[in-house]
C-alpha positions in Angstrom: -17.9 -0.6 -8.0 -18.8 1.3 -4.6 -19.8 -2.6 -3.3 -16.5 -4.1 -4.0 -14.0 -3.5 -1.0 -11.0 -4.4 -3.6 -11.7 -2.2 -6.0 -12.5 0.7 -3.0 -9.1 0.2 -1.4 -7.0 0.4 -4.5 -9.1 3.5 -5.3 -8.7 5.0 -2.6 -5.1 4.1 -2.5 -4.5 6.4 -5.4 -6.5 9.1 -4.9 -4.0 9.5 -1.6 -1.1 9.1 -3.5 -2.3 11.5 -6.6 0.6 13.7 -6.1 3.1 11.4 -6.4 5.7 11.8 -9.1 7.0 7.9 -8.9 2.8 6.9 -10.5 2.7 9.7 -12.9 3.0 6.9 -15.8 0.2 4.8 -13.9 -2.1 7.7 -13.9 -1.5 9.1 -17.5 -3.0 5.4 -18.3 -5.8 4.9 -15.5 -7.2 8.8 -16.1 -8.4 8.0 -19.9 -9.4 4.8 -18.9 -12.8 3.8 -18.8 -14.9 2.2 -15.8 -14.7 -1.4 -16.5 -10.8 -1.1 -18.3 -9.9 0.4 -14.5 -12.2 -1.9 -12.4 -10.7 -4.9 -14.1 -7.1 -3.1 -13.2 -8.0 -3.7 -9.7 -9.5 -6.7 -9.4 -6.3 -8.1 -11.5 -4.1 -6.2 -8.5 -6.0 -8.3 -5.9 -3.8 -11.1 -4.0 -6.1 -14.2 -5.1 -4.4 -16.8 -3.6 -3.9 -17.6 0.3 -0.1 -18.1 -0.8 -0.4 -14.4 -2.2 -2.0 -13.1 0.8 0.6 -14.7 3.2 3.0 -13.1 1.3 2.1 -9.7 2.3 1.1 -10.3 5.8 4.7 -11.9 6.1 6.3 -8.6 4.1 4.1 -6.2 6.3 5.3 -8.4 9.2 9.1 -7.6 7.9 8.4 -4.4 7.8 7.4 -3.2 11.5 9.8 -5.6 13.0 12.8 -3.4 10.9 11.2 -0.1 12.3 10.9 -1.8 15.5 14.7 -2.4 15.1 15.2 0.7 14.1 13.8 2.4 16.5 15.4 0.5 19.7 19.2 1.1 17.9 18.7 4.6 17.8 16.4 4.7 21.7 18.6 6.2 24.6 17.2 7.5 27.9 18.4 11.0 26.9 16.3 11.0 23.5 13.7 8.9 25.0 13.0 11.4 27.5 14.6 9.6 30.3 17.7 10.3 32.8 
């Protein structure tokens, strides 16, 4: 459903990551699948709870503060362009 910004983003999602070898197993399902078999796939991926959506604004969170980390550990003036 073109309407339904769930079922866009997850579609969308794939179709940028159609080359990778990791979802070859998740596509060999999804590409004989019909519309409302995949559309229900995607609405059943959708975080439905706020607890669910916290969750991955706290991971995401996680995640740029470690390549924030990262990035200052490894930061000199010489590699940042500095003297």
């Amino acid at each position: 459903d073109r309407n339904d910004a769930v079922q866009r983003g997850y579609a969308q999602l794939l179709d940028q990551n159609r080359g990778n070898a990791a979802l070859a197993a998740l596509y060999n399902v999804l590409d004989f699948a019909d519309q409302s078999a995949i559309q229900s796939a995607f609405e059943s991926w959708a975080p439905t709870t706020e607890t669910a959506a916290l969750q991955m604004v706290a991971q995401s969170y996680n995640q740029v503060q470690s390549f924030n980390a990262s990035r200052l550990r490894e930061s000199t003036l010489a590699s940042s362009g500095g003297t």
